[in-house]
C-alpha positions as CSV (number, residue, x, y, z in Angstrom):
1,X,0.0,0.0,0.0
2,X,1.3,3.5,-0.7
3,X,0.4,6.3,1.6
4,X,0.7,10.0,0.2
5,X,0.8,13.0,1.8
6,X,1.7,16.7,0.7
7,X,6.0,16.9,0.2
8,X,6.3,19.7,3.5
9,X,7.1,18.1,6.5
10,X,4.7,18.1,9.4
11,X,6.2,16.6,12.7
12,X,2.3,15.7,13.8
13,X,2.0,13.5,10.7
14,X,2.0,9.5,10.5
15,X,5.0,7.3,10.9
16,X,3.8,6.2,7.2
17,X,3.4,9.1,6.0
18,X,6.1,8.5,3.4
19,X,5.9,6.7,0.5
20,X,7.4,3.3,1.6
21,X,6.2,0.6,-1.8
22,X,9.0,-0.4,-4.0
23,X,9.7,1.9,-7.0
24,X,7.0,4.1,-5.6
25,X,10.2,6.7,-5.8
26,X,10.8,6.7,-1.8
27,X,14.3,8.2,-2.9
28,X,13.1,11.3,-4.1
29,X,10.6,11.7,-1.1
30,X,13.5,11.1,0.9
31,X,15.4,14.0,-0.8
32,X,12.1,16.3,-0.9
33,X,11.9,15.4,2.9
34,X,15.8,15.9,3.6
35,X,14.9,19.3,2.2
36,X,12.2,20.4,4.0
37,X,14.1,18.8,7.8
38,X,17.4,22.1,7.0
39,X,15.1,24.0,5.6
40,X,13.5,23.9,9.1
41,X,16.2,24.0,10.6
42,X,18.0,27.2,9.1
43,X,15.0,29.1,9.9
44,X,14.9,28.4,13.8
45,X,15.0,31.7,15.7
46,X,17.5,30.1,17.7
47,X,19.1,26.9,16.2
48,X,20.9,26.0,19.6
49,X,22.0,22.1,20.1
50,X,18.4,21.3,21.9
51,X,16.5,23.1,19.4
52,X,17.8,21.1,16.3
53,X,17.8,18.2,18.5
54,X,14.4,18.8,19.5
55,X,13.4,18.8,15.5
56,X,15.7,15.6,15.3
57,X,13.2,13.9,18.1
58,X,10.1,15.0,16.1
59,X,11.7,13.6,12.8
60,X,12.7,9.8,14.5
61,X,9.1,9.5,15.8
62,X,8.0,10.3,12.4
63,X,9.9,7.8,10.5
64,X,10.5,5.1,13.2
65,X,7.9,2.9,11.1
66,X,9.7,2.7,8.0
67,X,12.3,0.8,6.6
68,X,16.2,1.3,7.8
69,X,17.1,1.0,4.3
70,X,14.7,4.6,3.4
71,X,16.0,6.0,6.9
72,X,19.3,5.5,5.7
73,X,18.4,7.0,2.6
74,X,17.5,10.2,4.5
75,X,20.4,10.1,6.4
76,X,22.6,10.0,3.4
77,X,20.4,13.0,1.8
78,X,20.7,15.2,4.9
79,X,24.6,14.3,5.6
80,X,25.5,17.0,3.2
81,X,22.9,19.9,4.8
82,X,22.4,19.0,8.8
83,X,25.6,16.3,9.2
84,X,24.8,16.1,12.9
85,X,21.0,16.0,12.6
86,X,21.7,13.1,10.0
87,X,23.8,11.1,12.0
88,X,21.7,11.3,15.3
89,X,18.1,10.1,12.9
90,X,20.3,7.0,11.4
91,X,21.8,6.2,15.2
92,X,18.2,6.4,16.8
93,X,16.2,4.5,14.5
94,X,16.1,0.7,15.4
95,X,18.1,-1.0,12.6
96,X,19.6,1.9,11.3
97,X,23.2,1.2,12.0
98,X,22.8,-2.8,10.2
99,X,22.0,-1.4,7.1
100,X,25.8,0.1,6.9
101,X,28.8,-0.8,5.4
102,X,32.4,0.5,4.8
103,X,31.1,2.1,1.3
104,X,27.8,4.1,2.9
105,X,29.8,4.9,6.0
106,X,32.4,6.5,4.1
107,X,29.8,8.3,1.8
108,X,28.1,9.6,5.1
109,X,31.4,11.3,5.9
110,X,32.6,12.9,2.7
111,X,33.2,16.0,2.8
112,X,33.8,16.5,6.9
113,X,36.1,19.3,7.9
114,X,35.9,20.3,11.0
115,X,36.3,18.7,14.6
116,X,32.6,19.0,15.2
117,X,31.6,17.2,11.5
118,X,34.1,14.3,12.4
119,X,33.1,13.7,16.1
120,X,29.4,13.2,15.3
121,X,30.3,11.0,13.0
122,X,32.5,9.0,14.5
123,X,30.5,8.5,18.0
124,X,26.8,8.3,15.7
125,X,27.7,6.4,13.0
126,X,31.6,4.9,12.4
127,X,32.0,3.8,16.0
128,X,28.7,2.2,16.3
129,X,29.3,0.3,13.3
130,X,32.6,-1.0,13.9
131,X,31.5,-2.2,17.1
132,X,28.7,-4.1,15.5
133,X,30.7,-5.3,12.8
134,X,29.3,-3.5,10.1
135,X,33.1,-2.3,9.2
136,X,36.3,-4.4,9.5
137,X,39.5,-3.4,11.1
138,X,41.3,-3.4,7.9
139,X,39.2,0.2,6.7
140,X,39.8,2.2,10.0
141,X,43.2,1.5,9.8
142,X,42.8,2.6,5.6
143,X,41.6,6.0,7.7
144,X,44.7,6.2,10.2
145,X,47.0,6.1,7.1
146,X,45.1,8.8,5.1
147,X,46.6,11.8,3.8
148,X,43.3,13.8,4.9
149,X,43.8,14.9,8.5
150,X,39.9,14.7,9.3
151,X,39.5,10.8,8.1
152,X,43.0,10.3,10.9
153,X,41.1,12.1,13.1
154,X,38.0,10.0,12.1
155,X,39.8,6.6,12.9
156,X,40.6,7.6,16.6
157,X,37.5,8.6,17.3
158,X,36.1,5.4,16.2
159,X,37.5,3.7,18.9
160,X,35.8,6.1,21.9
161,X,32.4,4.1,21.1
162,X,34.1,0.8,21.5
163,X,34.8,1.8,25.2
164,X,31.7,4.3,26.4
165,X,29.5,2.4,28.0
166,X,26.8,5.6,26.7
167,X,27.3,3.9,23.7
168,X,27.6,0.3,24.0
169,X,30.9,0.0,24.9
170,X,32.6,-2.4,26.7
171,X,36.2,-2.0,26.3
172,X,38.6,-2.9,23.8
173,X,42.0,-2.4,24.0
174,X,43.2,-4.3,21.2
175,X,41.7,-2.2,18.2
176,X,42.0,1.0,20.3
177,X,45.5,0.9,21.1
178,X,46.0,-0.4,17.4
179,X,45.1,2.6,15.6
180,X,46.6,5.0,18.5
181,X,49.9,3.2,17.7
182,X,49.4,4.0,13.8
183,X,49.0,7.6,14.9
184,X,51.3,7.7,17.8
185,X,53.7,10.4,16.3
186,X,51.3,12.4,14.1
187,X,51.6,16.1,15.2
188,X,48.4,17.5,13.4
189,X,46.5,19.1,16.5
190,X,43.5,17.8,15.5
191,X,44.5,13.8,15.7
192,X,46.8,14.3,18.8
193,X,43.7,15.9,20.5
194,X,41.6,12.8,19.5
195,X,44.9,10.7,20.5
196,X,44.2,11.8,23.9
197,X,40.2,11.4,24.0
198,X,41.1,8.1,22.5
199,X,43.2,6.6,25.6
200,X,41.2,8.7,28.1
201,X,38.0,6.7,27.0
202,X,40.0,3.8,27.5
203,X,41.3,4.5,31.2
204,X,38.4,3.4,32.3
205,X,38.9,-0.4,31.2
206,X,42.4,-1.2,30.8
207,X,44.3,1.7,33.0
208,X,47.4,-0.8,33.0
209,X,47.6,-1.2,29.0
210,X,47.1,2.8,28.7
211,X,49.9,3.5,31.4
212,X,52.2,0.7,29.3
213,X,51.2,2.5,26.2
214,X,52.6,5.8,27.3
215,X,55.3,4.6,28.9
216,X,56.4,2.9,25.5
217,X,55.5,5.7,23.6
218,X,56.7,8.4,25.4
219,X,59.4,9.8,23.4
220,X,57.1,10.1,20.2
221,X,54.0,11.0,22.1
222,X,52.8,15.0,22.1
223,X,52.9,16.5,25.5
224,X,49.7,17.5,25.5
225,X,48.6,13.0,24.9
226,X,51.1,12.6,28.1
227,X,49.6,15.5,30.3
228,X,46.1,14.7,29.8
229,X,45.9,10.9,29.5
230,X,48.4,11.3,32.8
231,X,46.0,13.4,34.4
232,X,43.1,10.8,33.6
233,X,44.9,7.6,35.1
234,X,45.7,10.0,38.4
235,X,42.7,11.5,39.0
236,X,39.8,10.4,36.8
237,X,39.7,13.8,35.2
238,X,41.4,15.6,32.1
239,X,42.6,18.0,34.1
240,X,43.2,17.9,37.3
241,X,41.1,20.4,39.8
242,X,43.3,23.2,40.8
243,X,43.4,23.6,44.9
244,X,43.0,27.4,46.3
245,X,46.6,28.6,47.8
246,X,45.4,28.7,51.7
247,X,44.6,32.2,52.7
């Protein structure tokens, strides 16, 4: 059965209100739709993290009914307008993330360039789906060796998912410390920042393999990896809480 409905998006509307039959041309309602969702969203009076989010929540209730496959068709339409927005609809919906593999991962990410781009989408989407199997070993490390600094970035943040139990984690030092070792000497400020944020997540489950780790790295690591991963296996924090001189 096909269910139409005018091409604007109304957040009060069915689940089904998308055209969901085969070659009923769901794609180009997806795209219609992908361009109504930023066309909402650049005209928020105040398009603040919880208000885009909030439009985010209206848009997964909508489509939670339909296929992953059309969800991820949305997702991919949207990557290139509302990256975060798309990431965070693809994450929520049940099923989303088993409808990925290595070459619709990497098509969500083209074009990232910026710290914000890359963490989304390695906590929402490349993360998840390494940790789920959806992408093998062999293509994060592909990232680690790239020449583009924001796919390096990309495969270190990868491995924060595998360890945050807000996001399935449950530890895993051997693909963590992996691709940190592939990246160990890289002086780009955006991958030694996600070199630190990588161990740190990692502290939590194997604080003996990150304190071996920098003690056999420490000649190659970047000061700011030893200080703040240091700071995380002696505290708990990033940086440690600065005491008041007594008065």
């Amino acid at each position: 059965m096909i269910v139409r409905q005018p091409t604007a998006w109304d957040p009060t509307g069915p689940e089904t209100s998308v055209m969901t039959a085969p070659g009923s041309g769901g794609d180009r309602r997806m795209e219609a739709l992908a361009e109504e969702i930023d066309r909402r969203v650049r005209e928020l009076p105040q398009p603040t993290v919880e208000s885009i989010r909030g439009v985010r929540r209206e848009l997964s209730k909508r489509v939670r009914g339909l296929p992953a496959e059309q969800v991820l068709e949305l997702a991919l339409a949207l990557a290139g307008r509302q990256r975060w927005l798309a990431y965070e609809l693809l994450y929520h919906h049940p099923g989303g993330l088993e409808r990925l593999d290595v070459g619709r991962v990497e098509r969500l990410g083209e074009g990232m360039d910026s710290w914000g781009a890359v963490d989304a989408f390695g906590g929402y989407v490349s993360g998840p789906a390494w940790r789920k199997g959806r992408l093998a070993d062999a293509d994060v490390r592909r990232w680690a060796a790239s020449r583009d600094r924001w796919w390096r970035r990309a495969a270190l943040v990868s491995t924060v998912p595998l360890n945050l139990r807000s996001r399935g984690g449950t530890g895993d030092t051997g693909r963590t410390l992996d691709i940190c070792e592939r990246l160990v000497a890289d002086r780009d400020d955006m991958v030694v920042k996600a070199l630190s944020w990588a161990l740190r997540a990692l502290v939590v489950w194997a604080p003996e393999a990150v304190r071996g780790f920098l003690e056999a790295h420490d000649d190659q690591l970047a000061s700011r990896v030893r200080r703040e991963v240091r700071a995380k296996l002696e505290t708990g924090r990033k940086h440690p809480r600065r005491t008041r001189p007594p008065v």
